[in-house]
C-alpha positions as CSV (number, residue, x, y, z in Angstrom):
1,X,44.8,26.3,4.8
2,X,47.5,24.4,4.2
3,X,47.8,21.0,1.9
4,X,47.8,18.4,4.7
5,X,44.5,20.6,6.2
6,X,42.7,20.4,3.3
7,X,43.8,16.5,2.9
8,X,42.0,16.2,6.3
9,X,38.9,18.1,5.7
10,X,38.2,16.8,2.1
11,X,38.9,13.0,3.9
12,X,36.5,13.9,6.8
13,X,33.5,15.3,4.3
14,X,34.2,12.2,2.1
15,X,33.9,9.7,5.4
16,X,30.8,11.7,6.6
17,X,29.5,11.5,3.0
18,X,29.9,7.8,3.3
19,X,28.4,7.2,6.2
20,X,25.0,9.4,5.2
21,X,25.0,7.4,1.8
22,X,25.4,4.0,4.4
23,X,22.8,5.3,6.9
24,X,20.5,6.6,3.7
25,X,20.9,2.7,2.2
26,X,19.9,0.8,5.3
27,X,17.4,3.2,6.3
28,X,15.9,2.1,2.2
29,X,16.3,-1.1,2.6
30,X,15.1,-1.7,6.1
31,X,11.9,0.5,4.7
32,X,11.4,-1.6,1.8
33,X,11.8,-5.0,2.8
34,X,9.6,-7.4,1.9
35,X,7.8,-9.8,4.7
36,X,6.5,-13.2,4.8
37,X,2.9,-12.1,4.9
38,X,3.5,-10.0,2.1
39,X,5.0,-13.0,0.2
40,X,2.4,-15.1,1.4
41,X,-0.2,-12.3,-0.1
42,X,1.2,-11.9,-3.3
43,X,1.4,-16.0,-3.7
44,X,-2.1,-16.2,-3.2
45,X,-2.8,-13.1,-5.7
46,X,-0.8,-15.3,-8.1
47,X,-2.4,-18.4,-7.7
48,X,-5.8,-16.0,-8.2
49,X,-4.6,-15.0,-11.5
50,X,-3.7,-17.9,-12.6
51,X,-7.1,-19.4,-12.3
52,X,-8.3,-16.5,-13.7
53,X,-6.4,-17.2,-17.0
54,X,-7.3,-20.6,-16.8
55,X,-11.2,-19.6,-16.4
56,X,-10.9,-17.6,-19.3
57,X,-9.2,-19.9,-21.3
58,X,-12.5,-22.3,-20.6
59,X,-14.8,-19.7,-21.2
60,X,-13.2,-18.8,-24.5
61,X,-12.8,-22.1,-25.9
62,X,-16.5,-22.9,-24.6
63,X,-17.3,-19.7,-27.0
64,X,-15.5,-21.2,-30.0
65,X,-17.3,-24.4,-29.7
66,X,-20.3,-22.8,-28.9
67,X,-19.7,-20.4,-32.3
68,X,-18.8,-23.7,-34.7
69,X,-21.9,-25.3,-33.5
70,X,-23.7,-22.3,-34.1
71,X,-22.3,-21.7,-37.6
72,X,-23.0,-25.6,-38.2
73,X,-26.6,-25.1,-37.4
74,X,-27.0,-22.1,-39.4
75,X,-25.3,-23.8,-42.2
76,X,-27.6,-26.6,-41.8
77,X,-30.6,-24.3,-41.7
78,X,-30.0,-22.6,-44.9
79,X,-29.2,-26.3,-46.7
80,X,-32.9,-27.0,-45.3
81,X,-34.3,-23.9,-46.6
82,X,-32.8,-24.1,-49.9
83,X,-33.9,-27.7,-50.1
84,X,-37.8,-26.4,-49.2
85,X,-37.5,-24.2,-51.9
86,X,-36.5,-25.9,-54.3
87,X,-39.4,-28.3,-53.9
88,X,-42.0,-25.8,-53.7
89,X,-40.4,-24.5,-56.8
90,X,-41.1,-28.0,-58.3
91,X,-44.1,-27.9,-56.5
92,X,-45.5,-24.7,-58.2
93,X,-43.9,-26.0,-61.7
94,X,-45.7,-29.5,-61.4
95,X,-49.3,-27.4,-60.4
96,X,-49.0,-25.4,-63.6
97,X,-48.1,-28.0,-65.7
98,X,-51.3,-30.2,-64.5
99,X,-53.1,-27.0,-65.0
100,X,-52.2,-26.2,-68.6
């Protein structure tokens, strides 16, 4: 084989490489193109998260208010409590000083 041979085979195996590489690429891309239904789908999968996030934003600040109000109440509660106690504990002072 002689140099100009080999110039024309090694040309020939790198056009036919080319043109597999070409043929592989539009075969790929003709395979994985996106439609309009499928852009229409994953628009509305979007818009279905996103009121999702929204939903759960609501729910969770619905918990913290929900919590604050609870700790208020509780907070309250004891306040009460303590308060009762103290006046039974003047209560029970008062009764065993009108006893003695």
């Amino acid at each position: 084989m002689n140099r100009t041979e080999f110039i024309l085979v090694t040309t020939a195996i790198l056009f036919v490489t080319f043109l597999l590489g070409w043929a592989a690429s539009w075969l790929f891309h003709r395979v994985s193109r996106v439609t309009k239904a499928d852009m229409g789908e994953l628009d509305k999968m979007a818009q279905a998260v996103h009121e999702a996030e929204e939903e759960r934003d609501q729910a969770v600040a619905y918990l913290h208010q929900m919590e604050a109000d609870l700790k208020n109440r509780l907070h309250q509660a004891e306040a009460e409590a303590r308060a009762a106690m103290e006046g039974l504990r003047n209560a029970r002072a008062e009764i065993e000083q009108l006893r003695g």
